[in-house]
Each structure stands twice: as C-alpha cells, then as structure tokens.
C-alpha positions in Angstrom: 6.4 16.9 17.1 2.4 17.5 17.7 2.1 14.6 14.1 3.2 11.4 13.2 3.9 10.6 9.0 3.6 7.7 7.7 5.5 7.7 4.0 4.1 5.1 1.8 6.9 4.5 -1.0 7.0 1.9 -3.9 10.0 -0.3 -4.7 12.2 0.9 -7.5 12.0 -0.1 -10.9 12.3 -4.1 -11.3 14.7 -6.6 -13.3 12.8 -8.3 -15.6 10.5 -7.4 -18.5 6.5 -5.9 -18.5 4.3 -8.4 -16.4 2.2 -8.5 -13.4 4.8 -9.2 -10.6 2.6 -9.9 -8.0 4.2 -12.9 -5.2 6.7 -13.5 -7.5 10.1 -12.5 -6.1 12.3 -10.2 -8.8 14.4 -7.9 -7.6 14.7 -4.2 -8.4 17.4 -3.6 -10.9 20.1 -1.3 -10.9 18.8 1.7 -12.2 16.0 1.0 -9.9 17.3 0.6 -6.5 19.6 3.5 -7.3 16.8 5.2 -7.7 15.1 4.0 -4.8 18.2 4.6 -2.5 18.6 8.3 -3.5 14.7 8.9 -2.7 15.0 7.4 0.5 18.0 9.5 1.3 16.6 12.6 0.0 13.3 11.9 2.3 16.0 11.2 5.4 17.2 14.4 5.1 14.2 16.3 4.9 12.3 14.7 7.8 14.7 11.9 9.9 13.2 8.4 9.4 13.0 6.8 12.7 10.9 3.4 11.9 10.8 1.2 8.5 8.3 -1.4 7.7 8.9 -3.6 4.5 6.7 -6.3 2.3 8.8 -9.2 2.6 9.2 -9.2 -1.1 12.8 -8.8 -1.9 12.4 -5.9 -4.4 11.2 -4.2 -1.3 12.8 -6.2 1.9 16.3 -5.8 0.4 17.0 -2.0 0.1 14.7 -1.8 4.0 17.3 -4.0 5.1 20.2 -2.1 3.7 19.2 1.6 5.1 17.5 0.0 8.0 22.0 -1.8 8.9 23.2 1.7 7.4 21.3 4.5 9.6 20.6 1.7 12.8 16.9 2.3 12.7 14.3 -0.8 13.5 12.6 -2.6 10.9 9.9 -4.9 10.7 8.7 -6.8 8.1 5.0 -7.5 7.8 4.4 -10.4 5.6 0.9 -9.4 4.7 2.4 -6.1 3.1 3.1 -8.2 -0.5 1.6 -7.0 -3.8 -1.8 -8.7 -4.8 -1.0 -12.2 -5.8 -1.8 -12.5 -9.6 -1.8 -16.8 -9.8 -1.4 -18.2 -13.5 -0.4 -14.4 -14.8 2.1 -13.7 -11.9 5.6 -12.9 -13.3 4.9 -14.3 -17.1 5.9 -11.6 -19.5 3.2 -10.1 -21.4 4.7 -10.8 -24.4 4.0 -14.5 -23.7 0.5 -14.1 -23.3 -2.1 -15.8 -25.3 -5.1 -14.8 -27.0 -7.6 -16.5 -24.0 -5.2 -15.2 -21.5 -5.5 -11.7 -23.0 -9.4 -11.7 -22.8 -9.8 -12.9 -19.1 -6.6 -9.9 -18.1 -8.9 -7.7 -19.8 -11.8 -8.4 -17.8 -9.6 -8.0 -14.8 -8.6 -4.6 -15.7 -12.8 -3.7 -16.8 -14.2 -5.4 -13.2 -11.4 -6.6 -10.8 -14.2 -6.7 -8.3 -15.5 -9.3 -9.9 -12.7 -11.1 -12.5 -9.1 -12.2 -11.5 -6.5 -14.3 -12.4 -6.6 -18.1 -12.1 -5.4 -19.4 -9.0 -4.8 -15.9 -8.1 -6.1 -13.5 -5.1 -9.7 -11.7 -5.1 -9.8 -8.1 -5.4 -11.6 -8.6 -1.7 -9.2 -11.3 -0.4 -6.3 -8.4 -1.2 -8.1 -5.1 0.2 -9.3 -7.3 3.6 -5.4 -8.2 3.9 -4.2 -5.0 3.1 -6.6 -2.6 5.3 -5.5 -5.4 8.0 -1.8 -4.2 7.4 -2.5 -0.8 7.7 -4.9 -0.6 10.8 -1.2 -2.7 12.3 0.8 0.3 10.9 -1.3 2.7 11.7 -2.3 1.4 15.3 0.8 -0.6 16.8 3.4 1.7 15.8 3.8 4.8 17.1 7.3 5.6 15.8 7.6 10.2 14.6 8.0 9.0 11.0 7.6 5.5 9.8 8.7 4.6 5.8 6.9 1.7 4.2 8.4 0.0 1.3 5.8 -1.4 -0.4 4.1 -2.0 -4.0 1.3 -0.1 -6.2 -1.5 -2.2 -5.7 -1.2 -2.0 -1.7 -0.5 1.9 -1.6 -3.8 1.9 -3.7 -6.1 0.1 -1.5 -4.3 2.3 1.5 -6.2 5.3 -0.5 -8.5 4.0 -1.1 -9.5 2.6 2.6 -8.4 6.5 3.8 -10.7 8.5 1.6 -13.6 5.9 2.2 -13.0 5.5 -1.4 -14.7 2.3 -3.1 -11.6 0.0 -3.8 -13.8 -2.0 -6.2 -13.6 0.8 -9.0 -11.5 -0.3 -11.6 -10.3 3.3 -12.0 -8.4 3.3 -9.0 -5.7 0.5 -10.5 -6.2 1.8 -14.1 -6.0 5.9 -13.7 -4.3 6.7 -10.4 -0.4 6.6 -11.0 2.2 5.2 -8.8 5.5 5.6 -9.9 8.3 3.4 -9.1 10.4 5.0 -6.0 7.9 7.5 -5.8 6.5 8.5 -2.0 2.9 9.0 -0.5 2.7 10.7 2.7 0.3 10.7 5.2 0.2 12.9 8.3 -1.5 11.7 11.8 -2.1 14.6 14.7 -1.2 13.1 18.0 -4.6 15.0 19.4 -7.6 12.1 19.8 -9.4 10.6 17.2 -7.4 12.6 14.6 -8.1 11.2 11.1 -5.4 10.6 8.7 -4.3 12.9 6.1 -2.8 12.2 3.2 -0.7 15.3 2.4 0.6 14.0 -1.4 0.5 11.0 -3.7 3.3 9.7 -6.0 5.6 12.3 -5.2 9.2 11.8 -7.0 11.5 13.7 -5.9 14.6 12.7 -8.0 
C-alpha cells in the first residue's frame, strides 16, 4: 500500500436526553451502538482495519474494545482523545437549563474563543490537547489503516488543524455536521513530507 488512512469516526447515538456530554460518561444506546457496530463492519470490509485508537470515554472505549477482542487487532486508548469538557453544563439536560445559564451557552455558541462554560475547558485548552493527540496519531503510529473512535468536537479541531483552518470560528462547531457513527477519512502517502488529505467528512454509510 503506497498510503496510510486514518478514519476518524464518532460514537453512536447516546442514552440519555439533548445536552452537552462533554467528560461526562453516558453510554451509546442501543440504536446507537447498533448503528455504530454496522459502520465499523461495513468500513472493515471495504478497507481491513489493522489499528484502533479510542477516547477513553465509554460511549467510545466500549464498542473499540468489543471489535478490537472480536477481529484481534491492537488498541490503544489515548486519554487526551475525550470530548471538550463543558464544566457546570456537562451532561445536564437542556431542558433544565435556566434563563442565566441559557444567555452565557449562547455566548459560547456566538464566541467559543472567547466564552465557555463555568469550570469548564477553553476553546484553546481543547484545540492545544487535541492537535497534541493527533500529531501522536499521526506520528507514532504507523499502522495501514488506523480507526479512531472519537467525538464531534475533537474530529472538528482535527479539520480544522489539517486545513490550517482557524479553530476559533464559531462556525466550525455551529455549521459543519458530524453525525453520530458517521466516518472522516484521511489519506497519508508514505512518500516524504506528504501532507494529509482528508478524502471525505461525515460520511454515513448505513
């Protein structure tokens, strides 16, 4: 193979109602990881997965750890991986939201650059961790084709940091889609210096 690929792919649908789950631990539901399962399959098929990475999050650690036992292929978890950590908001259903809460999320989603959740993660302090992740994926494993089960927010900033994108633009969160269970793949020649290409986004196959 003159390429490696790199599949970026976002945890299945979770259990629980409409909220930022950031660090908070909830676990894909049913539907979800079904759906999950059959994309990863489906992806298997098509081009043999031969290295997985996970976030250590359990609505993306759990179905790693299942195909990783199933098809006997190394994992590794990389703790850094986890979705931006949203403090005071993270895993409280919006429906429980108050008026005061409701006007500081909305500054989030105007200027994350600059606005976040109390007690929660910087828009910086989650690019620097995430771009850190990736330069360890992209560097220290040199695996045909590596899956990474991951979250939204991270396969954002991944984009982002690619395309020399500003990750600062609120845009990027509020107009770039990323399903659930959906896949982004990016292609690496194995010729010097090659720069990564990213070949879809938010593909769903099912």
């Amino acid at each position: 193979m003159n390429k490696r690929i790199i599949t970026l792919m976002r945890h299945g649908k979770v259990d629980g109602p409409a909220a930022l789950y950031g660090h908070t631990n909830i676990a894909c539901s049913a539907d979800g990881l079904r759906e999950l399962h059959n994309n990863i399959t489906s992806l298997h098929q098509l081009n043999p997965i031969s290295h997985i990475v996970s976030s250590p999050l359990i609505r993306c650690a759990i179905p790693a750890q299942e195909f990783s036992a199933t098809q006997q292929l190394p994992l590794q978890i990389i703790d850094e991986l986890k979705e931006m950590h949203f403090g005071c908001w993270d895993g409280i259903p919006f429906d429980q939201f108050g008026a005061e809460q409701w006007l500081t999320l909305n500054q989030f989603w105007e200027t994350p650059a600059t606005a976040h959740a109390p007690d929660g993660e910087t828009l910086e302090q989650f690019a620097g961790r995430i771009i850190r992740s990736w330069e360890q994926i992209h560097t220290n494993i040199t695996a045909e084709h590596q899956l990474v089960i991951c979250h939204g927010g991270v396969i954002r900033i991944i984009i982002a940091h690619l395309l020399n994108l500003d990750w600062r633009n609120a845009r990027l969160f509020r107009q770039l889609n990323i399903d659930y269970a959906s896949n982004t793949r990016i292609e690496i020649a194995t010729h010097q210096n090659a720069l990564p290409v990213i070949k879809y986004i938010g593909l769903n196959p099912v």
